[in-house]
N, C-alpha and C positions, 0 to 999 in steps of 0.2 A: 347571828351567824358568825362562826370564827372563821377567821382568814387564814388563809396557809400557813403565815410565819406562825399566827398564833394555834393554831394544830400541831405545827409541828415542834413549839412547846410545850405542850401539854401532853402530847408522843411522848417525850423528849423527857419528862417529869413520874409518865408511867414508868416507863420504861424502866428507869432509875428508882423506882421502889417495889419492884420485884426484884426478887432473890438473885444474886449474879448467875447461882450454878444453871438457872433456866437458860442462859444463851451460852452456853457450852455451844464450840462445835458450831454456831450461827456464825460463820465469819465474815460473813455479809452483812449482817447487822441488821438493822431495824428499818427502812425506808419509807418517808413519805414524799410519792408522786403526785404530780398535780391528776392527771388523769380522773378521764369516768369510765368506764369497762363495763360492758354486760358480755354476758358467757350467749352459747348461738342459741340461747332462749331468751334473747331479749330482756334477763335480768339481771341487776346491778351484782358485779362482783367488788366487795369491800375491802377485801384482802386477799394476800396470797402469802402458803409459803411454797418456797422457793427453793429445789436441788440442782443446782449448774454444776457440775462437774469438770467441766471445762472452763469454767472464768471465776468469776462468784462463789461457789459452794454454796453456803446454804445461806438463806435469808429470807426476810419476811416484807415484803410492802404493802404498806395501806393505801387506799386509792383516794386521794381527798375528793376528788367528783365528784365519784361514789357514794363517798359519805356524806357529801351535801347536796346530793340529790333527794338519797333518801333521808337523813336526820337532819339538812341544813334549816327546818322551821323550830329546832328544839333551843330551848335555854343553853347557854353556854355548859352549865353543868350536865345539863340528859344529854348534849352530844358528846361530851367530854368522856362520862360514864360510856356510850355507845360504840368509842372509840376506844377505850379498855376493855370491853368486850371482843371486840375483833382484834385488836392485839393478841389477848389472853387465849382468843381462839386458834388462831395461827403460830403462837408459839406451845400449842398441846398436839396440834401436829407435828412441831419441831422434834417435841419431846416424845411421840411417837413413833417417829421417822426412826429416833439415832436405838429405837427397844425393838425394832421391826414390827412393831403395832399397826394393824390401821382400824380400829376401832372406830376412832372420829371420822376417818374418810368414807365410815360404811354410815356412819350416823347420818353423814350431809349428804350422802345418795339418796337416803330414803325422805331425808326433808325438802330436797332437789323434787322427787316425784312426785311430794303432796305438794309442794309448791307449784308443782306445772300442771296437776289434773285442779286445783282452783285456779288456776288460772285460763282452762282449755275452759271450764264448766262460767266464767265469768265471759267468756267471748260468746257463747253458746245461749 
């Protein structure tokens, strides 16, 4: 299991090898919280981007609780990769966001409802 500091260089390592023009505009930057977060369906939210208009503007945090809730039994490397994945996902939002896109946000609606009718059909 990686430890916070150690997440948040490994964040910190992604981040720095994707292309700079992806955090156009992100002037918030990249954030790792300690936090765990589930959405009111009682499932882990991993990431978020982020539009504050009034403080912040735009920015992305990862939730490390989150992410060792659900990935903290993996090898350093499959949570590291799974933590590039929720980066990568949160900053296609970003990239979304500033083309007036919501493509991804109609994608994670509808994997939001297959996730919650297996999850109704596993109580049941």
């Amino acid at each position: 299991m990686l430890t916070f500091e150690e997440s948040r260089e490994a964040l910190t390592q992604i981040a720095d090898s994707l292309p700079v023009a992806i955090f156009n505009e992100l002037n918030g930057g990249v954030l790792l919280l300690p936090d765990t977060i589930t959405d009111e369906n009682d499932l882990l939210i991993l990431g978020q981007y982020n539009v504050d208009p009034l403080g912040f503007g735009r920015y992305v945090t990862i939730h490390y609780g989150s992410m060792q809730q659900a990935y903290g039994h993996l090898s350093r490397k499959d949570f590291e990769k799974e933590l590039e994945d929720v980066l990568r996902h949160e900053l296609i939002h970003h990239l979304e966001s500033l083309a007036g896109d919501d493509s991804l946000e109609i994608k994670d609606a509808i994997e939001m409802e297959r996730m919650l009718r297996f999850k109704r059909r596993r109580k049941n």
